[in-house]
C-alpha positions as CSV (number, residue, x, y, z in Angstrom):
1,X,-30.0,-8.4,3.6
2,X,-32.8,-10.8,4.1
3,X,-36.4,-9.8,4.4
4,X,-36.8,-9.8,7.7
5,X,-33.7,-7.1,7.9
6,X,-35.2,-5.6,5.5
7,X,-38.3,-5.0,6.8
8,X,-36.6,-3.8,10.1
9,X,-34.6,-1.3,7.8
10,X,-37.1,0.2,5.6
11,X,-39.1,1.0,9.5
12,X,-35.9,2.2,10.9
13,X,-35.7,4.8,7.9
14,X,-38.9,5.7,8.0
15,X,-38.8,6.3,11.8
16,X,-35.9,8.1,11.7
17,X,-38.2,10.6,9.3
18,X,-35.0,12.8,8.3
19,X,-33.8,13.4,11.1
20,X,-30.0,14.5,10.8
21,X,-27.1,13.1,12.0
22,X,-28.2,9.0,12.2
23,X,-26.9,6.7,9.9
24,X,-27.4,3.4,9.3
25,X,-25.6,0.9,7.5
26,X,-26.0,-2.9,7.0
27,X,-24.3,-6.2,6.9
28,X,-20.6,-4.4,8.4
29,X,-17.7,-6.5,9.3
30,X,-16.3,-5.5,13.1
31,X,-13.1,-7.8,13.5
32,X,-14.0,-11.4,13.5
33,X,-18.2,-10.5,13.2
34,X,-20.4,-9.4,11.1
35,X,-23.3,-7.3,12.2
36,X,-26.6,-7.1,10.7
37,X,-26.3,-3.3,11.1
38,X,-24.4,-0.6,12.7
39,X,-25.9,3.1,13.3
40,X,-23.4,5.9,13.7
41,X,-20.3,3.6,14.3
42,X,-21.3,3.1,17.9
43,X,-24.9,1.0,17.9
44,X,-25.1,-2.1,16.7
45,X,-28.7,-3.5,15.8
46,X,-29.0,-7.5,15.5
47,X,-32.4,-9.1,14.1
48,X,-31.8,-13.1,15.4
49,X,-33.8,-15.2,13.1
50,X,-35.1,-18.9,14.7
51,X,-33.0,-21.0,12.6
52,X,-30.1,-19.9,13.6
53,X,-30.6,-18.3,16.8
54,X,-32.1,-21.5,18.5
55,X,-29.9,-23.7,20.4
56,X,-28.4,-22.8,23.8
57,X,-25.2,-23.1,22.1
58,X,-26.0,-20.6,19.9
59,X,-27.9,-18.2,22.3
60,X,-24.3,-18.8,24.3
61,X,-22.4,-17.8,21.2
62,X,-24.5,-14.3,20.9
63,X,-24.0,-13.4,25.1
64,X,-20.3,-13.9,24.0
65,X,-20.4,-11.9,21.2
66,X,-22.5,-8.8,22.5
67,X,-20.0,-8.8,25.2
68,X,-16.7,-8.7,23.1
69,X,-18.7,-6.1,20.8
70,X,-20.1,-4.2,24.2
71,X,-16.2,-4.1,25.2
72,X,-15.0,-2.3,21.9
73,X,-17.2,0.0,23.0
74,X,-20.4,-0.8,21.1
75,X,-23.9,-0.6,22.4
76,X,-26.2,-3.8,20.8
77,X,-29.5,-4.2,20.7
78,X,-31.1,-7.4,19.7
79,X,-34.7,-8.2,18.5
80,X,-35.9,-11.5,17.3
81,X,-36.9,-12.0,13.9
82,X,-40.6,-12.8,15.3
83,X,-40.4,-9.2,16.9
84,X,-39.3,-7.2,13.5
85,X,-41.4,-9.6,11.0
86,X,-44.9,-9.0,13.4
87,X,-44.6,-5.5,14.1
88,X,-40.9,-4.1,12.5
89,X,-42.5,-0.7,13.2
90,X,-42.5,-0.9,17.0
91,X,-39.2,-2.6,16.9
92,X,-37.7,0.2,14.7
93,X,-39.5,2.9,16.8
94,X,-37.7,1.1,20.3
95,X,-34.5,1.2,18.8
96,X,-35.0,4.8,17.5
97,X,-35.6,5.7,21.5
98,X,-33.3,4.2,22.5
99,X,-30.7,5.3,20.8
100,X,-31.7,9.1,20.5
101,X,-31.9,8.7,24.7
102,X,-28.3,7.5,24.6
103,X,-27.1,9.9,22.5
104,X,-29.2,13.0,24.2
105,X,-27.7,11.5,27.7
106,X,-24.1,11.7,26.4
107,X,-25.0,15.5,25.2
108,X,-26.1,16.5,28.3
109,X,-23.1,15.1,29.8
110,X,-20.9,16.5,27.5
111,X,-22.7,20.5,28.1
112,X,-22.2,19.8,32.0
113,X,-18.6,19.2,31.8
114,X,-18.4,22.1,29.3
115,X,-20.0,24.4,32.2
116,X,-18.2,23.4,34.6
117,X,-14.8,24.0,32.7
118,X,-14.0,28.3,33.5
């Protein structure tokens, strides 16, 4: 993990302030990528540093991948690595929402199908 990841981590935990159920884990292999980290098998969080992240071809070469990822089923979220290293607070607390609205969404759905089921 490098230190901008790192930064964005040690926010995301801290957000996350024990709340049950969310995991996070970092640097996991998914087929042919590796992801810079993965929370509860189903959210994928990618921090894009400059270097690496900017030529068209290789902005071309993340669409591609979030979609392939996106069609395994995975939700992705992507933040710059000027984002996380200026405020990796803010980042970590978007991502938090964001992912706690998905998950409360799916629950809600899930209660209403149960209801409707006599």
């Amino acid at each position: 993990m490098n230190e901008i990841e790192q930064k964005f981590y040690d926010a995301f935990i801290d957000e996350l302030d024990g709340r049950r159920g969310i995991t996070i884990k970092d640097q996991v292999n998914i087929g042919q990528y590796r992801v810079d980290f993965i929370v509860n098998n189903e959210f994928i969080i990618e921090i894009d540093g400059h270097e690496y992240h900017k030529t068209t071809d290789q902005r071309e070469a993340d669409y591609c991948r979030d979609r392939r990822l996106q069609h395994l089923g995975y939700t992705v979220l992507r933040f710059t690595g000027t984002e996380v290293y200026h405020a990796p607070y803010h980042c970590a607390m978007e991502a938090t929402a964001i992912i706690l609205d998905l998950l409360h969404d799916r629950y809600r759905k899930d209660m209403d199908k149960d209801r409707r089921v006599i």
